[in-house]
C-alpha positions as a Markdown table, in Angstrom:
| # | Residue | x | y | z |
|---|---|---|---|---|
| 1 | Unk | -58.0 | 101.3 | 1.3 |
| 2 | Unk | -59.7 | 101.9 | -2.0 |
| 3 | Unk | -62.7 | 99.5 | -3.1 |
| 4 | Unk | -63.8 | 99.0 | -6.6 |
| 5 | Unk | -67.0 | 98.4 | -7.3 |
| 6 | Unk | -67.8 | 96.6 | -10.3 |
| 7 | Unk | -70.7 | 96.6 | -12.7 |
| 8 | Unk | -71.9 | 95.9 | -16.2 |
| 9 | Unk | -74.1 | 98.8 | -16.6 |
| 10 | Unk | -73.5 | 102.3 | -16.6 |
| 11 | Unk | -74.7 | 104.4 | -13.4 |
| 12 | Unk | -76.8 | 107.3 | -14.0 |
| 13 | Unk | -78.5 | 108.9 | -10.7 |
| 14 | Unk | -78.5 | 105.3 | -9.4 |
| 15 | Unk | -76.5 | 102.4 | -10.0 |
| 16 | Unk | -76.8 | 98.9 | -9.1 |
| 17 | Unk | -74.7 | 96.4 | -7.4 |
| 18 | Unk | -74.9 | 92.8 | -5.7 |
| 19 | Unk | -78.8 | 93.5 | -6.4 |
| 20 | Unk | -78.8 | 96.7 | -4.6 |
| 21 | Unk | -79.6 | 100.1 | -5.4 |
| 22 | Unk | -77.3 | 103.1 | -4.7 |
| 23 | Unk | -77.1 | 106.4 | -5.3 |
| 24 | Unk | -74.5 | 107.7 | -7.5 |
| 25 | Unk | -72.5 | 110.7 | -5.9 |
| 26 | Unk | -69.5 | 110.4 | -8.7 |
| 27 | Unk | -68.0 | 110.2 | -12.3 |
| 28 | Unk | -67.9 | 113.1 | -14.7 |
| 29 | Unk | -71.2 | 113.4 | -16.5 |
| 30 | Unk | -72.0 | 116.9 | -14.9 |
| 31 | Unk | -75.2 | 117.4 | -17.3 |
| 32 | Unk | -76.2 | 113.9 | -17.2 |
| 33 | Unk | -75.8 | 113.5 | -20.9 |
| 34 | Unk | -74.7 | 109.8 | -20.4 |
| 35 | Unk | -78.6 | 109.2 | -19.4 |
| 36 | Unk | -80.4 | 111.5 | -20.7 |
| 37 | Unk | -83.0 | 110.3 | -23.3 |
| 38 | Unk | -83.6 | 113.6 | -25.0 |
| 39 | Unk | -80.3 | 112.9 | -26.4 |
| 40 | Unk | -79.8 | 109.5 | -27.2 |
| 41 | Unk | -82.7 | 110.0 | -29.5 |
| 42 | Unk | -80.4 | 113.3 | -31.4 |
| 43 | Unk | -78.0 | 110.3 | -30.8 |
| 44 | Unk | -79.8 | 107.7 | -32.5 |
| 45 | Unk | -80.7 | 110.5 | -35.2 |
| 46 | Unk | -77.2 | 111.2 | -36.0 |
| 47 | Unk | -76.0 | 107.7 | -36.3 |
| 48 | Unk | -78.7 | 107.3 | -39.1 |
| 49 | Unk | -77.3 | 109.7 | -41.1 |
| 50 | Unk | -73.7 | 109.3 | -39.9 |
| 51 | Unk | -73.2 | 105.5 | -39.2 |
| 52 | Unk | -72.0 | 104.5 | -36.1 |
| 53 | Unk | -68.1 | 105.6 | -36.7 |
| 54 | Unk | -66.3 | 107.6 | -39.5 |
| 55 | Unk | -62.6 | 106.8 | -39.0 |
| 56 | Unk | -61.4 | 108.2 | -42.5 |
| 57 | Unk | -58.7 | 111.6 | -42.3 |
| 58 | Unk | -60.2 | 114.8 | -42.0 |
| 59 | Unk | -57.7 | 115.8 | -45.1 |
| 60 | Unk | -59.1 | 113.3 | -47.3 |
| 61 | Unk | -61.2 | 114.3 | -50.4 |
| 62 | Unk | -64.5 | 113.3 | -48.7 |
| 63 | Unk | -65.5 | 116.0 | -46.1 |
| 64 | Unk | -68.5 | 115.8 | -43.9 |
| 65 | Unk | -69.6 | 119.4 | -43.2 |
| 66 | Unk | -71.1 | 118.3 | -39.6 |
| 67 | Unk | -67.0 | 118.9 | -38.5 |
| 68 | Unk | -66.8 | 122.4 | -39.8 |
| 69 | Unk | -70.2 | 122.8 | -38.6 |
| 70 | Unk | -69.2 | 122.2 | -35.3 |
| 71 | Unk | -66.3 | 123.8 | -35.0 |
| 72 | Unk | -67.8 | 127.3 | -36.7 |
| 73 | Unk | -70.6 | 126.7 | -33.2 |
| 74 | Unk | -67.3 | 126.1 | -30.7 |
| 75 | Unk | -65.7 | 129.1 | -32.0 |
| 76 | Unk | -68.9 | 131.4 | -31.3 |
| 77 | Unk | -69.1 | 130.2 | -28.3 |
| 78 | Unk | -66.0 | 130.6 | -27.0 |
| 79 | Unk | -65.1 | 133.8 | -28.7 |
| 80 | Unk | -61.9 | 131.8 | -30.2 |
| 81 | Unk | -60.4 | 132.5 | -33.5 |
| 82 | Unk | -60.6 | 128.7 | -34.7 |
| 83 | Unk | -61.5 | 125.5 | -32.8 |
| 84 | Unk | -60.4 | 122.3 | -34.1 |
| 85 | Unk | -62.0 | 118.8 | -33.0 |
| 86 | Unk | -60.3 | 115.4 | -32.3 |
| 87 | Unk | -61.1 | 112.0 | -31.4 |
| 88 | Unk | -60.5 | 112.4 | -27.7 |
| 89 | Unk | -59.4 | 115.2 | -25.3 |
| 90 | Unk | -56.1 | 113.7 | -24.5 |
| 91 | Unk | -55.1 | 113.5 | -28.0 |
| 92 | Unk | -55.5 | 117.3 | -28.3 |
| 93 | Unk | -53.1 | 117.5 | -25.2 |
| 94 | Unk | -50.8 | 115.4 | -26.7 |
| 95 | Unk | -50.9 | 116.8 | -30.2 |
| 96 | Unk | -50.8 | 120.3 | -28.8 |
| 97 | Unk | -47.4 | 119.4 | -26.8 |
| 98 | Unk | -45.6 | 117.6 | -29.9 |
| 99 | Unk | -45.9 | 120.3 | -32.2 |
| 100 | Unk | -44.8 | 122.9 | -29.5 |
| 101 | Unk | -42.2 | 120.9 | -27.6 |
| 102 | Unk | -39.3 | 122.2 | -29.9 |
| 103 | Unk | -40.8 | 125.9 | -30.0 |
| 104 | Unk | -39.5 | 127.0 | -26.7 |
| 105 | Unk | -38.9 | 125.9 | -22.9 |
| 106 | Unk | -41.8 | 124.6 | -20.9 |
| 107 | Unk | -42.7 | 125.1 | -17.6 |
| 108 | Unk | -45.3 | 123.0 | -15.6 |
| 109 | Unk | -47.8 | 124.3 | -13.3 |
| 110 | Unk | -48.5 | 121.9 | -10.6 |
| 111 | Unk | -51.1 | 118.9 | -10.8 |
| 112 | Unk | -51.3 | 119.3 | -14.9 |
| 113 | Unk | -53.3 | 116.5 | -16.2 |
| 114 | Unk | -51.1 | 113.5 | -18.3 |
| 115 | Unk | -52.8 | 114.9 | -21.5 |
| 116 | Unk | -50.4 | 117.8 | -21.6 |
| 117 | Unk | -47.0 | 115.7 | -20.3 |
| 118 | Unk | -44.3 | 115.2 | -22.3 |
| 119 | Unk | -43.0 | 112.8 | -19.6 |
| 120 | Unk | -44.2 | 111.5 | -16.4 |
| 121 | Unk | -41.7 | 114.0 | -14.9 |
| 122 | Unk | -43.1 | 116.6 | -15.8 |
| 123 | Unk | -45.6 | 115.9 | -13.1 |
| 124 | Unk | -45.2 | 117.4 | -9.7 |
| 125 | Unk | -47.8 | 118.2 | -6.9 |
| 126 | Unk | -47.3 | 121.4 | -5.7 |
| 127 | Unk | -49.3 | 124.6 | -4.6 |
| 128 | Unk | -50.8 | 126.5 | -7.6 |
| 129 | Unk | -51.1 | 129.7 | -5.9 |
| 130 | Unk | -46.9 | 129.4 | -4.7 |
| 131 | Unk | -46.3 | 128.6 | -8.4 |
| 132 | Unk | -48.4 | 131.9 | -9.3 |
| 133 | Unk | -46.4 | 134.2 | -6.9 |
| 134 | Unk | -42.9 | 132.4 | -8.4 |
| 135 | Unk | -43.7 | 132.6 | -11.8 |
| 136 | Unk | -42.3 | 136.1 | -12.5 |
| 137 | Unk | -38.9 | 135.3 | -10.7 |
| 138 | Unk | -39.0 | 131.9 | -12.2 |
| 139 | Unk | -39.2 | 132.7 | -15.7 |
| 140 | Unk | -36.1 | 135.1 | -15.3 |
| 141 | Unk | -34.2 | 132.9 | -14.8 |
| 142 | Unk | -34.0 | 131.3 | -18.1 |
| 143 | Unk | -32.4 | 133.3 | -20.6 |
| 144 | Unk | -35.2 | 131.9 | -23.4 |
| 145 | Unk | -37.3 | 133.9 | -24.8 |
| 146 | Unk | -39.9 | 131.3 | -26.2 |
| 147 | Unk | -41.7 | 130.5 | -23.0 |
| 148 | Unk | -44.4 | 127.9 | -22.6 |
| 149 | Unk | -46.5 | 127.8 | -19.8 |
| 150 | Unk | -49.2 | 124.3 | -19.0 |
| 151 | Unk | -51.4 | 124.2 | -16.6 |
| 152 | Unk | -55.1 | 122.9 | -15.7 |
| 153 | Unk | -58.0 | 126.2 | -15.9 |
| 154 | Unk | -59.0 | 124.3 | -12.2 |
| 155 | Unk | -58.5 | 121.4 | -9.9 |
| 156 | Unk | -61.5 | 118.9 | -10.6 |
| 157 | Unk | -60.0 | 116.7 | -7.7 |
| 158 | Unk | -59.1 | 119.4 | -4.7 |
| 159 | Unk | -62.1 | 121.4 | -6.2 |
| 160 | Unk | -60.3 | 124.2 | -6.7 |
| 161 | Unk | -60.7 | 127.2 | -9.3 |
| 162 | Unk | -57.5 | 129.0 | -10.6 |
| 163 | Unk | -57.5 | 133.1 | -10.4 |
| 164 | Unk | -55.5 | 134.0 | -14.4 |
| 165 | Unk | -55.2 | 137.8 | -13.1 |
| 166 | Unk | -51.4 | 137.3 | -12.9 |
| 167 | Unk | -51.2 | 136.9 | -16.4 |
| 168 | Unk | -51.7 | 140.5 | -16.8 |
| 169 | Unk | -48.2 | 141.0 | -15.0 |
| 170 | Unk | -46.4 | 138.8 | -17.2 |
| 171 | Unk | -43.0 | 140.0 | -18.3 |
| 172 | Unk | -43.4 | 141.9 | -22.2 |
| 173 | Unk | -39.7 | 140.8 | -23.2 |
| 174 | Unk | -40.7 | 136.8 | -23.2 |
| 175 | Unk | -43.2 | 135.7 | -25.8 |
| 176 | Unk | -45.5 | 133.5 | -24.1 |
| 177 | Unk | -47.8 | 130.7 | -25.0 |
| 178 | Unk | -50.0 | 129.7 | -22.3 |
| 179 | Unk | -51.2 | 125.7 | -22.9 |
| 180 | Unk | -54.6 | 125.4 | -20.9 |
| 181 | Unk | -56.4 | 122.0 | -20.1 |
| 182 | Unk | -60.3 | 122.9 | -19.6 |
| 183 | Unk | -61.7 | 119.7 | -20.0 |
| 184 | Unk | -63.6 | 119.4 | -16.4 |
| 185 | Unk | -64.8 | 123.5 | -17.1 |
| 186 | Unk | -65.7 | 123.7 | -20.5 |
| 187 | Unk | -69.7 | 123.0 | -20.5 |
| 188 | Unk | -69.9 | 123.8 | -16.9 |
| 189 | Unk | -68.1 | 127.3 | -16.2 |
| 190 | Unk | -68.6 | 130.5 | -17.8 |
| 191 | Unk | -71.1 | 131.9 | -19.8 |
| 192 | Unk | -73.4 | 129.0 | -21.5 |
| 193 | Unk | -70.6 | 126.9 | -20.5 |
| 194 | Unk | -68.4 | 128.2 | -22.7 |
| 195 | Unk | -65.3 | 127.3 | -20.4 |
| 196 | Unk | -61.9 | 129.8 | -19.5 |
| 197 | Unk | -61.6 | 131.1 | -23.2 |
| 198 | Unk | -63.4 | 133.9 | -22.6 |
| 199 | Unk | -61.8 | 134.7 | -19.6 |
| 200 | Unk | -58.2 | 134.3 | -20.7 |
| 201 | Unk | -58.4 | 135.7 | -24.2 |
| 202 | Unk | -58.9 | 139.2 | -22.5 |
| 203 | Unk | -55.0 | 138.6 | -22.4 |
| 204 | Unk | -53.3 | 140.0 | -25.8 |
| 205 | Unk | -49.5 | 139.6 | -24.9 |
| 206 | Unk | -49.6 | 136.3 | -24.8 |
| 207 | Unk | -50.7 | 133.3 | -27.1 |
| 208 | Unk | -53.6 | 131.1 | -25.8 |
| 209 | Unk | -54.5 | 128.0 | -26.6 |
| 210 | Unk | -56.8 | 126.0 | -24.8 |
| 211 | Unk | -57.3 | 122.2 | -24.7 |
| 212 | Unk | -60.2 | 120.0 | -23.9 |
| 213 | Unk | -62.5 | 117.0 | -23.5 |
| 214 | Unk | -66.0 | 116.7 | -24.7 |
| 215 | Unk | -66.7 | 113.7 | -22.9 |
| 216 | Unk | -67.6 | 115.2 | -19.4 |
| 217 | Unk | -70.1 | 117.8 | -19.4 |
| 218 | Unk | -70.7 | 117.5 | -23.1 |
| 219 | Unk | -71.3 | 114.0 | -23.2 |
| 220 | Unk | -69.5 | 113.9 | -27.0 |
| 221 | Unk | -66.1 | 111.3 | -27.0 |
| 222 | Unk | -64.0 | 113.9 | -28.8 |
| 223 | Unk | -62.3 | 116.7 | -28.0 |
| 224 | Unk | -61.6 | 120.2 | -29.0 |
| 225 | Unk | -58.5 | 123.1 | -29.6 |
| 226 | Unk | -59.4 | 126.1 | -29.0 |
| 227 | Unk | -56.8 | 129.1 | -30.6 |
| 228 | Unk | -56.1 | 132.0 | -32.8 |
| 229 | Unk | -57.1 | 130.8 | -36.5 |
| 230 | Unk | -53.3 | 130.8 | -37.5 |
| 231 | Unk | -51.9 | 128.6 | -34.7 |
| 232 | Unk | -55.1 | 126.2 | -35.8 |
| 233 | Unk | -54.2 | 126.2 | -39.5 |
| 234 | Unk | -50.6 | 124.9 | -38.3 |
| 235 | Unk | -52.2 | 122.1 | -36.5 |
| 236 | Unk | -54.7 | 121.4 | -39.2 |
| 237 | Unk | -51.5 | 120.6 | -41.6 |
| 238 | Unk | -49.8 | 118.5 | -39.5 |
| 239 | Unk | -49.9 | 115.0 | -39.7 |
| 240 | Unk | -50.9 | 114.6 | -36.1 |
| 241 | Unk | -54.2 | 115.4 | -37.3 |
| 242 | Unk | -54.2 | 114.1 | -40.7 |
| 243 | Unk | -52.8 | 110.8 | -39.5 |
| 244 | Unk | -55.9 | 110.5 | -36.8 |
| 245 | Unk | -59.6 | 109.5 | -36.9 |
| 246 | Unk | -61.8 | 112.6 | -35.8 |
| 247 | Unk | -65.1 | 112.4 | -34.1 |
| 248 | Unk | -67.6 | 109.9 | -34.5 |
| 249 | Unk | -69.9 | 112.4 | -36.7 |
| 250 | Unk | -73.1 | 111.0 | -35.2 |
| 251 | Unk | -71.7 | 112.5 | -31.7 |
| 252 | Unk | -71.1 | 115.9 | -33.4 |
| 253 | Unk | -75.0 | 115.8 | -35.1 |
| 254 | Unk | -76.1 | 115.3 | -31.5 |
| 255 | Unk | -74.3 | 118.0 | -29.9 |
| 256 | Unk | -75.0 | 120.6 | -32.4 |
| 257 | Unk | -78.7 | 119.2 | -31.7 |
| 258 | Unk | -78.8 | 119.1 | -28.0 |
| 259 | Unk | -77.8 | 123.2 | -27.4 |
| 260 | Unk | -81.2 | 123.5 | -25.5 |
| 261 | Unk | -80.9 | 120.1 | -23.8 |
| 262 | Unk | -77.5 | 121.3 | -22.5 |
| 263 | Unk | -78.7 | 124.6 | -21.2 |
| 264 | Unk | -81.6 | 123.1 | -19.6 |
| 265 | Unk | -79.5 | 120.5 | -17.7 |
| 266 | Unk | -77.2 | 123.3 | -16.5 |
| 267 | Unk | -79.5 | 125.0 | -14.9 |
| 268 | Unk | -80.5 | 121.8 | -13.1 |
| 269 | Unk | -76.7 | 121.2 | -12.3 |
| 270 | Unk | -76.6 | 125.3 | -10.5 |
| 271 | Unk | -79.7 | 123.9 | -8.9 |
| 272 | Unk | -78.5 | 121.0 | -7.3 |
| 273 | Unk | -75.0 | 122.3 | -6.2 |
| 274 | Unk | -76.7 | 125.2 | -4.5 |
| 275 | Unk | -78.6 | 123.2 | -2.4 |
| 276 | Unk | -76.2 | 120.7 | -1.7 |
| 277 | Unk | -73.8 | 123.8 | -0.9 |
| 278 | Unk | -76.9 | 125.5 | 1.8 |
| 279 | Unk | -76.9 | 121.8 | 3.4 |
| 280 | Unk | -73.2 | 121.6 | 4.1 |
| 281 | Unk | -71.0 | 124.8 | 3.8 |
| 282 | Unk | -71.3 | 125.1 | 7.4 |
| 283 | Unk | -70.5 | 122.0 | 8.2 |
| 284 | Unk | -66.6 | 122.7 | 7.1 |
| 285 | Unk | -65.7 | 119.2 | 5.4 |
| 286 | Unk | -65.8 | 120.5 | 2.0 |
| 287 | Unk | -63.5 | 122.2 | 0.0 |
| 288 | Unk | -65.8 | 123.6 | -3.2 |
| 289 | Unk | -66.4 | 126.4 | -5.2 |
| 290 | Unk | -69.2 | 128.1 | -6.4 |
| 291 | Unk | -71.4 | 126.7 | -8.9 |
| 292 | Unk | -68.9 | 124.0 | -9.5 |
| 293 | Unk | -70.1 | 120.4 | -9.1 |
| 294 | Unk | -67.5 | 119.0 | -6.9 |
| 295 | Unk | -66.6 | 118.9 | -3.2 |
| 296 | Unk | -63.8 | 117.3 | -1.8 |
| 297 | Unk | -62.8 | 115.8 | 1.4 |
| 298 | Unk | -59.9 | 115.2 | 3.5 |
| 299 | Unk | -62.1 | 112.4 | 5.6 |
| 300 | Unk | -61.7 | 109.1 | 3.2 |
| 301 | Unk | -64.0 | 107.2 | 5.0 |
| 302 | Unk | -66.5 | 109.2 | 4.7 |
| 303 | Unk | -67.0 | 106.9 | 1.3 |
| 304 | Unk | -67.3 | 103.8 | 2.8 |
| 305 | Unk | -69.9 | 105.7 | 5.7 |
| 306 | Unk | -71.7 | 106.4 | 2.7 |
| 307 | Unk | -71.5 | 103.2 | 0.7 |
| 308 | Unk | -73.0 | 101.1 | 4.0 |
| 309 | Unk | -75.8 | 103.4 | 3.7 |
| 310 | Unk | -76.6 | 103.1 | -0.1 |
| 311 | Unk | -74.8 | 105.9 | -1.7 |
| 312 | Unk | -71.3 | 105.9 | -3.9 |
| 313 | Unk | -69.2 | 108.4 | -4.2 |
| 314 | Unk | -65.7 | 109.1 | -5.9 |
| 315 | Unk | -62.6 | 107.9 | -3.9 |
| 316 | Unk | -59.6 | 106.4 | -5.7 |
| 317 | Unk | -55.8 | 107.8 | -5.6 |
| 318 | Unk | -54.8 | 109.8 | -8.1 |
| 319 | Unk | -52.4 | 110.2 | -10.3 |
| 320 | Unk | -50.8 | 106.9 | -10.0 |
| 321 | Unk | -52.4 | 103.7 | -7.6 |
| 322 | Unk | -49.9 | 104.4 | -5.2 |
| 323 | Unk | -50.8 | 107.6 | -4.2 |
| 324 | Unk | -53.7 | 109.2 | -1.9 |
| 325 | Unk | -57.0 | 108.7 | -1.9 |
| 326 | Unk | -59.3 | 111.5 | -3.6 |
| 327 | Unk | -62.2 | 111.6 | -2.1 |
| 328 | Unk | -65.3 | 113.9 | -3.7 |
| 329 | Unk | -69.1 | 113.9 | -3.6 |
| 330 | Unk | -70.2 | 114.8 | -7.3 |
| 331 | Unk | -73.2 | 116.1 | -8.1 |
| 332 | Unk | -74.5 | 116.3 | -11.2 |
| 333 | Unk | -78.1 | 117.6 | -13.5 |
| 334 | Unk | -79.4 | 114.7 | -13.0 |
| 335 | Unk | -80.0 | 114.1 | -9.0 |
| 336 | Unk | -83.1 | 115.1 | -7.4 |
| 337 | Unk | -84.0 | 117.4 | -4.5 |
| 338 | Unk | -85.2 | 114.0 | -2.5 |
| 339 | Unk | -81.3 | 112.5 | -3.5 |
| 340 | Unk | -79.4 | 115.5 | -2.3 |
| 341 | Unk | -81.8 | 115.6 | 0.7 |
| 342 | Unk | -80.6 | 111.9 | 1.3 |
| 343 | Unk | -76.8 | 112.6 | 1.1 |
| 344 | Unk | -76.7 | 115.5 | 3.3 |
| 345 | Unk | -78.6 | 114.0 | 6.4 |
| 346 | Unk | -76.2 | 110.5 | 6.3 |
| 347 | Unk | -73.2 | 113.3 | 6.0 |
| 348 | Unk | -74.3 | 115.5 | 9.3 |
| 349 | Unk | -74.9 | 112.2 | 10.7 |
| 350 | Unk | -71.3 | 111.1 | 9.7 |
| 351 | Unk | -70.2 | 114.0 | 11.6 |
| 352 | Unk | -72.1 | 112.8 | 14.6 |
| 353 | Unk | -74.5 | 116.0 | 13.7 |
């Protein structure tokens, strides 16, 4: 049975509850930018200059250059040809699969996040590497020729990491757009954090766009599109975008501040999961990945084991109340050697170790 805990504060490494302290083994503040004071200050900094919300178009005939600014830094970092910021990552899903949903005929991968769903049926929770190994035979059997493909760049729940080589064996007489939803990668994997792009754009028969959150390892509440500059001028004229409030500028002053702070936290963050990994790879209750912050369980109770001895962890069902529980220990920048210390000696002792 899932129990919610409830508080009026936000957890950082530790939360409180009923008076008493826990460890926090959960959420999706990877870097710890929810707590960190280095940037609240860049925070505090930005709103100064910014105000505490902006909620004008980006089309109208005031422009603050903190937007382009950003997006200039997104698209360096990424190696994109344009990047294109919004006021949350699942509007830039849903934006994304408006304007392509009459450009040709979609086809789901399995476990793809609501941001990118038309409906709830497009929804399905299948095997990603069986959808890989059908995809060729699948896609001829439509007679279309506009094909779009949707699908998550990993599984933040199953903590799984999706192998892309098979887009290389794609079929040349489709054209292809592959719809990619990074939002629990981008800040974490890759190089500087810079998320699949890189990977994926080594790809040039097919066209890429990636979608994502800010809010998880970035710490911004916002989100970005990542694409070839034309495909991003076409969403720039839409009035999806024009007709939306973008991101609260004081966020964006802060991230384009906080480069360093993000580095340095990531390092932290490989820290911590490698020691955590050392402590329990053996112990064959995790599925994990390397240098990815999340380990998942098939053993449910392990979260209330946990929780009787002072330390939280994520377990909820997912996607809808009704289904199974999810259960993950989370690490993130912010836990200490002494916390993951803690966490692995009440596991092996779960284990009866």
């Amino acid at each position: 049975m899932n129990e919610v805990v409830h508080i009026d504060h936000l957890p950082g490494r530790t939360l409180t509850v009923a008076g008493k302290e826990y460890l926090y083994f959960s959420g999706t503040s990877y870097l710890g930018m929810a707590r960190n004071k280095e940037f609240a200050l860049r925070l505090q900094e930005g709103m100064h200059l910014y105000g505490t919300n902006y909620s004008s178009s980006r089309i109208s005939n005031l422009n603050l250059r903190i937007f382009e600014e950003a997006e200039e830094y997104l698209t360096k970092l990424t190696g994109a040809g344009a990047a294109l910021t919004m006021s949350s990552g699942f509007l830039t899903g849903q934006m994304v699969i408006r304007l392509l949903e009459t450009k040709g005929h979609f086809i789901y991968a399995p476990r793809t996040h609501p941001a990118l769903w038309r409906t709830q049926a497009d929804f399905y929770d299948g095997n990603f590497t069986q959808w890989v190994k059908d995809i060729n035979q699948t896609l001829q059997a439509f007679p279309e020729k506009d094909i779009i493909l949707i699908t998550n760049s990993l599984d933040p729940l199953l903590a799984q990491r999706y192998d892309f080589s098979w887009v290389a064996q794609l079929p040349a007489d489709k054209n292809i757009t592959l719809v990619v939803d990074d939002s629990h990668g981008f800040g974490v994997i890759g190089k500087d954090g810079a998320g699949i792009f890189p990977q994926l754009k080594q790809y040039p028969t097919i066209r890429l766009i990636v979608v994502s959150s800010l809010g998880k390892a970035f710490g911004i509440p916002g989100g970005v599109i990542l694409a070839d500059a034309a495909t991003i001028a076409a969403f720039k004229a839409n009035p999806f975008f024009g007709g939306s409030s973008p991101v609260i500028p004081a966020y964006l002053f802060a991230f384009m501040q906080s480069q360093s702070i993000y580095q340095q936290e990531r390092e932290k963050l490989v820290q911590n999961i490698r020691q955590f990994t050392s402590y329990v790879a053996a112990l064959q209750l995790f599925e994990s990945f390397a240098n990815y912050p999340v380990f998942y369980t098939k053993q449910p109770q392990l979260c209330r084991y946990l929780k009787e001895h002072g330390v939280l962890i994520s377990s909820f069902p997912y996607p809808s109340p009704h289904d199974e529980l999810i259960t993950r220990v989370i690490v993130s920048s912010l836990h200490t050697q002494e916390d993951i210390d803690k966490v692995s000696r009440l596991i092996k002792t779960f284990l009866g170790q």
